[in-house]
C-alpha positions in Angstrom: -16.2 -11.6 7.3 -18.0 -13.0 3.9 -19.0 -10.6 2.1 -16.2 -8.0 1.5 -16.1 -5.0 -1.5 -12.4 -4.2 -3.0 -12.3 -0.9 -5.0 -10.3 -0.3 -7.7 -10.3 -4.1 -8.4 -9.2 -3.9 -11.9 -5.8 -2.3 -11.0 -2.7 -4.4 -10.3 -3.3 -4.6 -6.5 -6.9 -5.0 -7.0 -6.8 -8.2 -8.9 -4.2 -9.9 -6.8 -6.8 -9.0 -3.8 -9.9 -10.7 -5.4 -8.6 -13.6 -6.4 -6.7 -13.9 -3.2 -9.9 -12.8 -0.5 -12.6 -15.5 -3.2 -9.5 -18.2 -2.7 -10.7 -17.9 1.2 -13.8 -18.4 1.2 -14.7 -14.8 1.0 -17.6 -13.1 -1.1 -16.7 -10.2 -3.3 -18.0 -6.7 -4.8 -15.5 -5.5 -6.7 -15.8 -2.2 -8.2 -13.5 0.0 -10.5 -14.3 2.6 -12.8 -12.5 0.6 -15.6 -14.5 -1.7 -17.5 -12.8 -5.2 -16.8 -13.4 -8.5 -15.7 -11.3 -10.3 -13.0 -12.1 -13.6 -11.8 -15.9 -11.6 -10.9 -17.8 -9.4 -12.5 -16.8 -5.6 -12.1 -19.2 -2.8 -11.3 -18.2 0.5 -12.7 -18.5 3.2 -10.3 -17.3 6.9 -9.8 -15.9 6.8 -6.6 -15.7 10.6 -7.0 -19.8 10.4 -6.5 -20.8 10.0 -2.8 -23.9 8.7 -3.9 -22.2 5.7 -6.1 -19.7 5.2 -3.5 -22.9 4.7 -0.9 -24.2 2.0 -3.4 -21.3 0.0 -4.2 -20.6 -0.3 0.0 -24.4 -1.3 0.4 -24.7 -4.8 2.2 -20.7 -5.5 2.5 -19.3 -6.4 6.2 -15.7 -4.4 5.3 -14.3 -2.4 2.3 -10.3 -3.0 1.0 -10.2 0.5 -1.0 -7.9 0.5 -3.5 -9.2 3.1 -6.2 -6.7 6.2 -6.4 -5.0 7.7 -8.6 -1.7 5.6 -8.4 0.9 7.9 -8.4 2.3 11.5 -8.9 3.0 12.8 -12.3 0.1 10.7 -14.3 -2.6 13.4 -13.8 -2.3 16.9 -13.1 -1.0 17.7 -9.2 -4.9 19.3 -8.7 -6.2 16.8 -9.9 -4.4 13.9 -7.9 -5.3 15.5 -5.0 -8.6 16.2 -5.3 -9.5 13.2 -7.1 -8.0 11.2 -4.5 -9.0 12.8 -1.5 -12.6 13.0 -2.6 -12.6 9.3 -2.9 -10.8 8.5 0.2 -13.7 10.7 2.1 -16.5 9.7 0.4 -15.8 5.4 0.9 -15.0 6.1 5.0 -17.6 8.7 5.0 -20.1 6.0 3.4 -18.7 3.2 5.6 -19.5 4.8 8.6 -23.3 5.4 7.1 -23.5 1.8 6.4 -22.2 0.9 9.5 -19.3 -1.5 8.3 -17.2 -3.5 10.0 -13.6 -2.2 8.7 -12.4 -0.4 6.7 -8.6 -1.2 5.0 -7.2 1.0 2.5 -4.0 1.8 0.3 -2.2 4.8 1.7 1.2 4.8 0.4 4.8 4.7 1.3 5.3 8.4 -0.6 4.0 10.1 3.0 7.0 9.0 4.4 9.5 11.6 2.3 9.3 10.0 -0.8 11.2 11.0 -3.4 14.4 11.2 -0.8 15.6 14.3 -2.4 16.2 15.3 0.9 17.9 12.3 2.8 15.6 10.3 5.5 16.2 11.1 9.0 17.5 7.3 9.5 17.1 4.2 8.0 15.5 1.8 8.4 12.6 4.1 8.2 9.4 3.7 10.0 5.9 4.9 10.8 7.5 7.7 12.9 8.9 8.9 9.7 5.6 10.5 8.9 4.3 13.1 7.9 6.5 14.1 5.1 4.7 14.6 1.3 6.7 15.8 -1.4 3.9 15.8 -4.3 0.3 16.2 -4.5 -0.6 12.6 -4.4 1.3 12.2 -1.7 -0.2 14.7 0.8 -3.9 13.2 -0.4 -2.7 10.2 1.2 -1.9 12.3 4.5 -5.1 14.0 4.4 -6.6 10.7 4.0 -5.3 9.4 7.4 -5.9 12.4 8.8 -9.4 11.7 7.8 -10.4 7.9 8.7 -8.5 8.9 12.4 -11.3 11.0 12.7 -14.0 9.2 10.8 -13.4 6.0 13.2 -13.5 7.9 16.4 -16.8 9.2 15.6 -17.8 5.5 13.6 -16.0 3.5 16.2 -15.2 1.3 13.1 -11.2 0.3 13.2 -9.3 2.1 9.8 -6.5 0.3 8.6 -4.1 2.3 6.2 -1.6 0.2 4.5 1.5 2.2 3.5 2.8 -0.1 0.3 6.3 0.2 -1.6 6.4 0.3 -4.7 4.8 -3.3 -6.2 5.7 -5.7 -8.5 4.3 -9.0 -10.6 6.2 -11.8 -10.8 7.1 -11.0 -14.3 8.6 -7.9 -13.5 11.5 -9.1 -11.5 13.1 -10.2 -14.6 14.0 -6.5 -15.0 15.7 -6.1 -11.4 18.9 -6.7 -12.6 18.6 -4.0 -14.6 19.2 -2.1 -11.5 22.3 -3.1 -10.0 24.8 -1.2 -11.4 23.6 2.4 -10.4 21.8 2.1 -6.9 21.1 5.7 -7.4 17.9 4.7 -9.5 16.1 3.2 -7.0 17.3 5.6 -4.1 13.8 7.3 -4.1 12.5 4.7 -2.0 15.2 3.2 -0.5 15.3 0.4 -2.9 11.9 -1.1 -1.0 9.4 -3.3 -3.0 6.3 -5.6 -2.4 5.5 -8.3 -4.6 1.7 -8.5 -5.3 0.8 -11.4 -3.5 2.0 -10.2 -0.6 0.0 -7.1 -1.1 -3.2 -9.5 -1.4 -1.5 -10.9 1.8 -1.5 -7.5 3.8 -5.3 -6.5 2.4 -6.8 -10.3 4.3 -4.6 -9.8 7.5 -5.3 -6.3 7.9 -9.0 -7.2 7.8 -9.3 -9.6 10.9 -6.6 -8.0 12.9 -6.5 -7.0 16.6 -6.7 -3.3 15.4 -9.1 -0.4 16.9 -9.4 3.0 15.8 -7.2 3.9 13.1 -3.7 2.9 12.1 -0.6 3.0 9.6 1.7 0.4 8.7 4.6 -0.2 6.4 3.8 -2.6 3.9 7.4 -3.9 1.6 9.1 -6.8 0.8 11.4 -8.3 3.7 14.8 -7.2 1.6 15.4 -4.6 -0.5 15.7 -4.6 -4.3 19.7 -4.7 -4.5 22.4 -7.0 -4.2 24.3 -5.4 -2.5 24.2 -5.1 0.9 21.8 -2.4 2.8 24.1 -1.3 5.1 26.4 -0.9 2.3 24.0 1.1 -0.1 23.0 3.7 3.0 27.1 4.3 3.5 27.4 5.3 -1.0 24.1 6.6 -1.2 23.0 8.4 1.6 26.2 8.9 3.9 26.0 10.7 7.4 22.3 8.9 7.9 21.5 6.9 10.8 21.5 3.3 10.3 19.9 1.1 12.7 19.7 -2.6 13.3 19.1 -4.0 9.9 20.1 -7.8 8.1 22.3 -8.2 5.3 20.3 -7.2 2.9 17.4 -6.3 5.0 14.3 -3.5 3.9 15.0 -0.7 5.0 11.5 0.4 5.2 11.1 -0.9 7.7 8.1 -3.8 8.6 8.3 -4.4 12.3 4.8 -2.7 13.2 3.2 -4.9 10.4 4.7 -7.8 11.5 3.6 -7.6 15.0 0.0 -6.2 14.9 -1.1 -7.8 11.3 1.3 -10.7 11.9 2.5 -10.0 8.5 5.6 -11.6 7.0 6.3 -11.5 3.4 6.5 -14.8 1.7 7.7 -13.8 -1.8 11.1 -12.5 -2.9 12.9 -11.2 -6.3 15.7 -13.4 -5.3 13.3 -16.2 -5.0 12.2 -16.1 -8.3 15.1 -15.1 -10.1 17.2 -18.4 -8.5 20.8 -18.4 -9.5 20.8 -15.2 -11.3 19.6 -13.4 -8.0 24.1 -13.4 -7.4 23.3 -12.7 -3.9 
C-alpha cells in the first residue's frame, strides 16, 4: 500500500503513526479536526460529516482511524457515544463506498471491563474477555466492532480493530515510579501499557496482515507497568482470580492473538528507558 489516510493524526497516536507509515515508504493523508502540523500537512475535517469523511478517504488504498474522542469522562457520556460512533460508521461506511483496501482502527482495551470495578474473570485477559463496557465511550467502541463485522461482510474489505492500553511517550515513563508503591492505582487496567512506537508498530502490521473479514486484537506493552511481579500483584489486588500462564513480570492483557496473526512483538519497554532505576 502507498497511499494510506490516518485520522486523528494530530493526537498522540496519530503522530507516532505518520511519521512512522512516511519512514516506510508510505504516502500520507492525514486528517484531524485540530489545526496542526506533523511532519505533513493536516486537513481539518469533521469526521462527524459523512460527506467530509467521504472526501478525506477519496483516492487512499487503506485508512488507520484514529479520530475519537479518547476517553470517558472528557465530554459528556451522550456525547462520547454518539460522537464516536457516528465517526466510526461514517469512515467504514465511506470505505466500503470507495472501495478500499483495509480498514484499521483504534478500538480500545476499555471493552474488555475496564475500569475493573468488578474483578476480570482471569488474568491474563484476552479477546474472549469481550464484551464488557462500563462507560459510554466504551460501549461506542463495542458498537463500532459490531459495526465494521458487518460492514466487511457486505464490503468484503478485511477490518482490523486494535484494542490499545493505555499509551505512553517516552517522556512519560519518568513518572512510572510514581506508581509503585500503591498498585491499586493502576489496577483499572491491570497495570497494561503501550509505548507509542509500538502503537505506530501495530497500525503498519495490522495493515498488510493475513487478516479477512473483521477482527480484534490486544494491543499492550509485553510487561506490565509494576515492579513487582504479576503474579504477585493478581494474588494483593485481585485475589480468588484465575491466573494463567504468565512471565515474571509478564502483561497481563494479554498479546498472544496479536503476536501470532499481526506478528506483533513490542520492542519498547519502561524498564528499557528508565535503565537502573527500572529496580527490576
Amino acid at each position: 500500500m502507498t497511499k494510506i489516510c490516518v485520522t486523528g493524526a494530530a493526537g498522540k497516536a496519530g503522530r507516532a503513526v505518520v511519521a512512522d507509515l512516511l519512514d516506510h515508504g508510505h504516502e500520507v493523508v492525514a486528517t484531524d479536526m485540530v489545526p496542526h502540523r506533523t511532519t505533513v500537512p493536516v486537513l481539518q475535517a469533521d469526521l462527524t460529516d459523512y460527506g467530509q469523511t467521504v472526501e478525506v478517504l477519496q483516492g487512499v488504498e487503506a485508512v488507520v482511524h484514529l479520530a475519537n474522542i479518547p476517553a470517558p469522562g472528557l465530554r459528556t457520556p451522550a456525547v462520547t457515544y454518539t460522537d464516536n460512533t457516528a465517526m466510526n460508521a461514517n469512515v467504514f461506511l465511506a470505505a466500503a463506498q470507495q472501495g478500499l483496501r483495509r480498514v484499521v482502527w483504534a478500538s480500545s482495551e476499555t471493552t474488555l471491563g475496564l475500569p475493573f470495578d468488578v474483578p476480570p474473570r482471569y488474568a491474563p485477559v484476552d479477546e474472549a474477555h469481550y464484551p464488557l463496557p462500563t462507560s459510554t465511550y466504551a460501549l461506542s467502541k463495542v458498537v463500532g466492532e459490531t459495526t465494521a463485522a458487518h460492514v466487511s461482510e457486505w464490503s468484503g474489505i478485511p477490518f482490523v480493530a486494535l484494542r490499545f492500553s493505555n499509551i505512553f511517550e517516552p517522556h512519560e515513563y519518568e513518572h512510572v515510579p510514581s506508581f509503585w508503591e500503591n498498585p491499586e492505582s493502576r489496577r483499572w487496567n491491570l497495570w497494561g501499557y503501550i509505548d507509542v512506537r509500538d502503537v505506530a508498530l501495530a497500525c503498519r502490521l495490522a495493515l498488510d496482515a493475513p487478516v479477512t473479514g473483521a477482527e480484534s486484537f490486544i494491543i499492550a506493552a509485553a510487561d506490565t507497568i509494576m515492579n513487582q511481579p504479576s503474579a504477585e500483584l493478581m494474588k494483593a489486588v485481585f485475589p480468588g482470580v484465575e491466573l494463567r500462564d504468565v512471565d515474571e513480570y509478564g502483561t497481563l492483557l494479554s498479546i498472544e492473538k496479536a503476536r501470532s496473526v499481526l506478528g506483533f512483538e513490542p520492542a519498547h519497554s519502561w524498564r528499557g528507558e528508565l535503565g537502573d532505576a527500572a529496580g527490576a
